[in-house]
N, C-alpha and C positions, 0 to 999 in steps of 0.2 A: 854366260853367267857362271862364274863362280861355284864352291858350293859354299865358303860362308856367307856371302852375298845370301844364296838361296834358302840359306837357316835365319838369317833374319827376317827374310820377308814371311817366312812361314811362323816365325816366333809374332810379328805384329798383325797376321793377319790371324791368328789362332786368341790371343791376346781381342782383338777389335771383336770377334764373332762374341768370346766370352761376353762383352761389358754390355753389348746390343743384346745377348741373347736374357742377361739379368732384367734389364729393363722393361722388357717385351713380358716375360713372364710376370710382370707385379700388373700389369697391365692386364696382360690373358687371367689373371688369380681373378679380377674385379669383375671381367665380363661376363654377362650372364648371370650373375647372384640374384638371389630374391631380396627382395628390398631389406629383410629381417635381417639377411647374413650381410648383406652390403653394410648397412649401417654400424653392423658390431664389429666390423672389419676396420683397424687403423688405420690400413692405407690406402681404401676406400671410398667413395662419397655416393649417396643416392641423387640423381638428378631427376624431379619432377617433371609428369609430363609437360609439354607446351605446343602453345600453334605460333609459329613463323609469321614473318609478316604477309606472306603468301599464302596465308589459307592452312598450310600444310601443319598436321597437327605430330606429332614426335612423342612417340611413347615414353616411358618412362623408365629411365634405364641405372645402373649401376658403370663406376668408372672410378680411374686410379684418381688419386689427388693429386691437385696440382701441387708443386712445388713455391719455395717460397722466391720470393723478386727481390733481389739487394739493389735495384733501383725504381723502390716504389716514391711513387709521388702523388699516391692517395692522399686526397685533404691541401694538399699544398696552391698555390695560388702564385700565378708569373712573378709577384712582388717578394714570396720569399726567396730570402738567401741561402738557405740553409739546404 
C-alpha cells in the first residue's frame, strides 16, 4: 500500500468516525434527562411509560426525535395516485 492510497483511507475513515460520532452524541444529550429537561429539549421527545404485549411494563424514558420520512404514506389509501 502506497502512502497516498494510505491518506485517503485515513482521510475517510477519520471523516466516517466524525459524522457517527455527531449523531450518537444528540442521542447520548437525550438519554437520561428528567422528563422536565427532556421536554424543553428540541431535539428531544418524552416517551410514556407502557406495558408490552407480554406483560412487560417499560418505564418511562427520554430519547432523540425521530427524523422526518420523505416517503410518508400516512392517511393515503392503495386507490390513491398521488
Amino acid at each position: 500500500m502506497n502512502i497516498k492510497s494510505l491518506a485517503g483511507y485515513s482521510i475517510i475513515l477519520i471523516t466516517t468516525v466524525v459524522f457517527i460520532g455527531c449523531s450518537v452524541s444528540v442521542a447520548a444529550d437525550c438519554k437520561g434527562l428528567e422528563q422536565g429537561k427532556c421536554e424543553d429539549s428540541s431535539s428531544c421527545t418524552w416517551v410514556n411509560s407502557y406495558t408490552t404485549q407480554s406483560g412487560k411494563t417499560v418505564s418511562a424514558y427520554c430519547r432523540k426525535k425521530g427524523g422526518k420520512s420523505n416517503t410518508s404514506t400516512a392517511g393515503k389509501t392503495s386507490t390513491d395516485k398521488s
